[in-house]
N, C-alpha and C positions, 0 to 999 in steps of 0.2 A: 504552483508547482506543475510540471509537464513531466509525464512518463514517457520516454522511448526503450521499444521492445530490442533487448541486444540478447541474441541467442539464445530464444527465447527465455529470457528473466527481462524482469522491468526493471530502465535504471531508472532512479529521482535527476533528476535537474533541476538545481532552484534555479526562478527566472530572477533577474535583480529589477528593481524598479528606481524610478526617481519621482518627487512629488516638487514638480517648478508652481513657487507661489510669484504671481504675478501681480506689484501692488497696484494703483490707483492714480500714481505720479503721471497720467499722460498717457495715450496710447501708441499701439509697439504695431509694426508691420510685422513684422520679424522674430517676436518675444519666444516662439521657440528654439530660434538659432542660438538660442542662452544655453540650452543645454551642454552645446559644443564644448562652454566654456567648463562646465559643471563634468564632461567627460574629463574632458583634457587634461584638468584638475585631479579628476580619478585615478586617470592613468599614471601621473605625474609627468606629465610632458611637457608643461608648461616650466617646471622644476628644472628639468633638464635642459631644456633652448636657454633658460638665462644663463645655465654653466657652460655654453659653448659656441653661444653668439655674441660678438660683443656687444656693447652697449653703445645703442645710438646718441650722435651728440645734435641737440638739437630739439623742440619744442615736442614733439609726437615721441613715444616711448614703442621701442622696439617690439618689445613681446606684445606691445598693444595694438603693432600693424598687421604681425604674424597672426593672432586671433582674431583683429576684422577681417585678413584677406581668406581665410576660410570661411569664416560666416557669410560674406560676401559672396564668395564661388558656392557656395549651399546657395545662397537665396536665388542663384540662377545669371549671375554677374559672370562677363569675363574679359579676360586680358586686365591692361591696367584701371579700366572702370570696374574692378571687383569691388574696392571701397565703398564706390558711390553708391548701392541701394544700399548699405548700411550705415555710413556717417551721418544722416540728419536724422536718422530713428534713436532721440535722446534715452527712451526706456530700453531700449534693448543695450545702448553702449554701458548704461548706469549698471544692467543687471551681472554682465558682463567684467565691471570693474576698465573700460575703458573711460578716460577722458575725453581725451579729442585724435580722431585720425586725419591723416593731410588728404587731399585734392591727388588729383589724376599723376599731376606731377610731379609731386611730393614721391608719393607709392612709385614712380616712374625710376625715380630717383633712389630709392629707397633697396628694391627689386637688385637692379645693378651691383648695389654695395655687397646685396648677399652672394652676387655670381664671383666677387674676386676671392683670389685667390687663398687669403688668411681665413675667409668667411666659411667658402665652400666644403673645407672638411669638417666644418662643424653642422652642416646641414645635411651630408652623408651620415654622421652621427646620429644625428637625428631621426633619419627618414628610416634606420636600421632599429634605432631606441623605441620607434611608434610600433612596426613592426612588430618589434619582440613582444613588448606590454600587449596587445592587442592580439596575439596570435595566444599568451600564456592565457587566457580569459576564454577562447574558444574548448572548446569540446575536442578531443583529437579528430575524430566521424566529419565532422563540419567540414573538413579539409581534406579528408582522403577521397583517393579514388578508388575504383574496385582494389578487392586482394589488399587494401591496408596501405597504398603507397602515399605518400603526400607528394604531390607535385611541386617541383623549382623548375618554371619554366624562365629560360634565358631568351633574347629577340632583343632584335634596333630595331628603330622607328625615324623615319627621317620627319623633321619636324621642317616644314616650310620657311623659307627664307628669301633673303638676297643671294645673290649667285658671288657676289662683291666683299662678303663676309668672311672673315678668316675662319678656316675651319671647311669648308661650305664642301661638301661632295654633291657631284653629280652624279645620278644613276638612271640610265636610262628611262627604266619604265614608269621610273618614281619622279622623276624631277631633281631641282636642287635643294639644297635644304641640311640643317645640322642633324649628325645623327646622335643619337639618343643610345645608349644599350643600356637594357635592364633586366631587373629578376624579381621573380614574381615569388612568393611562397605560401602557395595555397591563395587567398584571393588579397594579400598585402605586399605590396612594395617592398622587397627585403633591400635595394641597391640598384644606384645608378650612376651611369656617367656618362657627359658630356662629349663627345670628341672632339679634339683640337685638331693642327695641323699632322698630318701624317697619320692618324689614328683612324680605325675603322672598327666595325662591330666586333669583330673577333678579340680584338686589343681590346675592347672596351668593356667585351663582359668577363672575359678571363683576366681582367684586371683588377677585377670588384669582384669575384667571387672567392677569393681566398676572407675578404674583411666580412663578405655575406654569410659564411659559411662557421667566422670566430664569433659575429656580432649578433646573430641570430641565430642558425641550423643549433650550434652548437648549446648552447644556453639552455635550448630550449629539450637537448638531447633526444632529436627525432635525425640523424645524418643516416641511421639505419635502413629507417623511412624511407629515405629522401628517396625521387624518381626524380633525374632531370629529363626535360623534354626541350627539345632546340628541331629548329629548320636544318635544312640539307646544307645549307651555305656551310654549317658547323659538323658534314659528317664527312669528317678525315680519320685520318691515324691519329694524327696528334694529340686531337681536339678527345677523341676518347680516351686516349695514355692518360692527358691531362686529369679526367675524370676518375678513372681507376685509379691514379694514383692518391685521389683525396677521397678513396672508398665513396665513391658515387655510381649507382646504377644510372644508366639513361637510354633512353629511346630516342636516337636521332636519324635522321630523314637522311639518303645515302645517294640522292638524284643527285648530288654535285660530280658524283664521280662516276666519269664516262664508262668503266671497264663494269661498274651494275649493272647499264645495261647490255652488253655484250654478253658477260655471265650469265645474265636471263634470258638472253636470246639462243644459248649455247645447251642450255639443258634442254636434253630429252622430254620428250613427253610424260611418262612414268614419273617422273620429276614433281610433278607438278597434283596435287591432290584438290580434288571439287571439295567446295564448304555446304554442309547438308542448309537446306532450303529454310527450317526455321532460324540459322545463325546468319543468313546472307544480308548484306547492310539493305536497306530500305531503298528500292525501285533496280535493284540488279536483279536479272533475271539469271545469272548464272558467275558463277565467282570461285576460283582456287587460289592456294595458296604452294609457296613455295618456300624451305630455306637451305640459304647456301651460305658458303665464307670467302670472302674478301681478303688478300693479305696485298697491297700494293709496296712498291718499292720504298723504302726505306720505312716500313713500320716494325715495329718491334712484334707483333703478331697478325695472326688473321683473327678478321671480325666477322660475325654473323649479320646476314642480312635477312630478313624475312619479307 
């Protein structure tokens, strides 16, 4: 049992434990990557992907690739050789309840089938279903930040590519490459997507956050919580309406829009207040703050900028 002091009274926490008996059948490189399987089982996740993945036709058993290619990306594997340092470790597939996983190929193969299109909203399913189970197990504390908030931070990531690839954005300072948007809640994966043709970050996370927000926030009834946190690409009018209107507080970054800094350039001195010397961030030697509001052309209000 672990006590953590909360305002000042001591809570109990019971730690959970697991006891992996490992028999005698052969030795295991990998024999603790078993527990994955012994989680997953807990969570009931493994329950879940059979209800909304279909069923592979053909010699290897679907839920049985999904649970080596974690154990694999654990053991330190990646891209399509995640299989390989775990298919010829016979005691660890045994303990697991695997038979046999396919070759480079196979998984190559395999991988694809789960990107089309019937596939894919059952792995959005999914990645919201780990989420939830996984976040209801935490502590609320584990996941806030000061003052109580839990964090949903949103961001794209361009994932390296062909330039040749449908979908494929260029961005300057980044290169080419598919982009990715997603949402984070607290330190799990709440939602993701892919972007296709004509699609970009913005589309991509405001297009997953209504189903992040039914399949998780809410379930888990922390929206009161919730603090979004997003880049400057996402501080418009819009982009905040948006949020206000599904009672979301957030903190977004305001550099996109030319007239902040004009605004800042335009106040007074008096304006502007110094931050006493013990709250200055680490290696300024001298730092104020300011706040003003923002209403640009066609918002439905003005915004606060600090």
């Amino acid at each position: 049992m672990a006590k953590k002091a909360i305002g000042g009274k001591h809570k109990i926490r019971k730690i959970h434990s697991r006891k992996l008996k490992i028999n005698d059948q052969g030795t295991s490189s990998f024999a603790g990557l078993s527990l994955v399987d012994l989680l997953g089982a807990r969570l009931g996740i493994w329950r879940f992907a059979e209800t909304v993945l279909p069923v592979r036709t053909g010699r290897h058993d679907r839920m049985a690739i999904v649970k080596g290619a974690v154990a694999g990306l654990l053991s330190g594997s990646r891209g399509t050789a995640a299989l390989n340092a775990v298919r010829e470790d016979d005691s660890l597939l045994r303990m697991m309840g695997i038979k046999t996983l396919p070759g480079e190929k196979g998984f190559w193969e395999d991988l694809k089938k789960l990107g089309e299109e019937q596939t894919l909203s059952g792995m959005h399913r999914l990645c919201s279903y780990v989420s939830k189970r996984v976040l209801k197990k935490l502590e609320p504390e584990d996941i806030q930040l000061e003052h109580g908030f839990i964090p949903l931070f949103g961001d794209g990531t361009l994932l390296e590519g062909s330039r040749h690839r449908e979908g494929t954005k260029f961005i300057e300072e980044k290169g080419s490459g598919l982009m990715l948007g997603a949402w984070m809640l607290g330190p799990m994966l709440a939602g993701h997507h892919l972007c296709g043709e004509g699609e970009g970050e913005q589309s991509a996370l405001f297009d997953t956050l209504g189903s992040v927000l039914s399949d998780v926030v809410d379930p888990l009834g922390v929206r009161s919580d919730v603090l979004v946190l997003m880049d400057s690409l996402h501080g418009d009018g819009p982009s905040l309406e948006r949020l206000e209107d599904d009672r979301l507080m957030a903190v977004i970054g305001a550099n996109k829009l030319s007239s902040t800094r004009r605004r800042l350039m335009d106040l007074p001195e008096q304006a502007w207040k110094p931050i006493p010397e013990k709250k200055r961030r680490k290696g300024l030697s001298d730092e104020e703050v300011c706040v003003v509001y923002l209403e640009c052309e066609g918002w439905r209000k003005k915004q606060r900028v600090v």
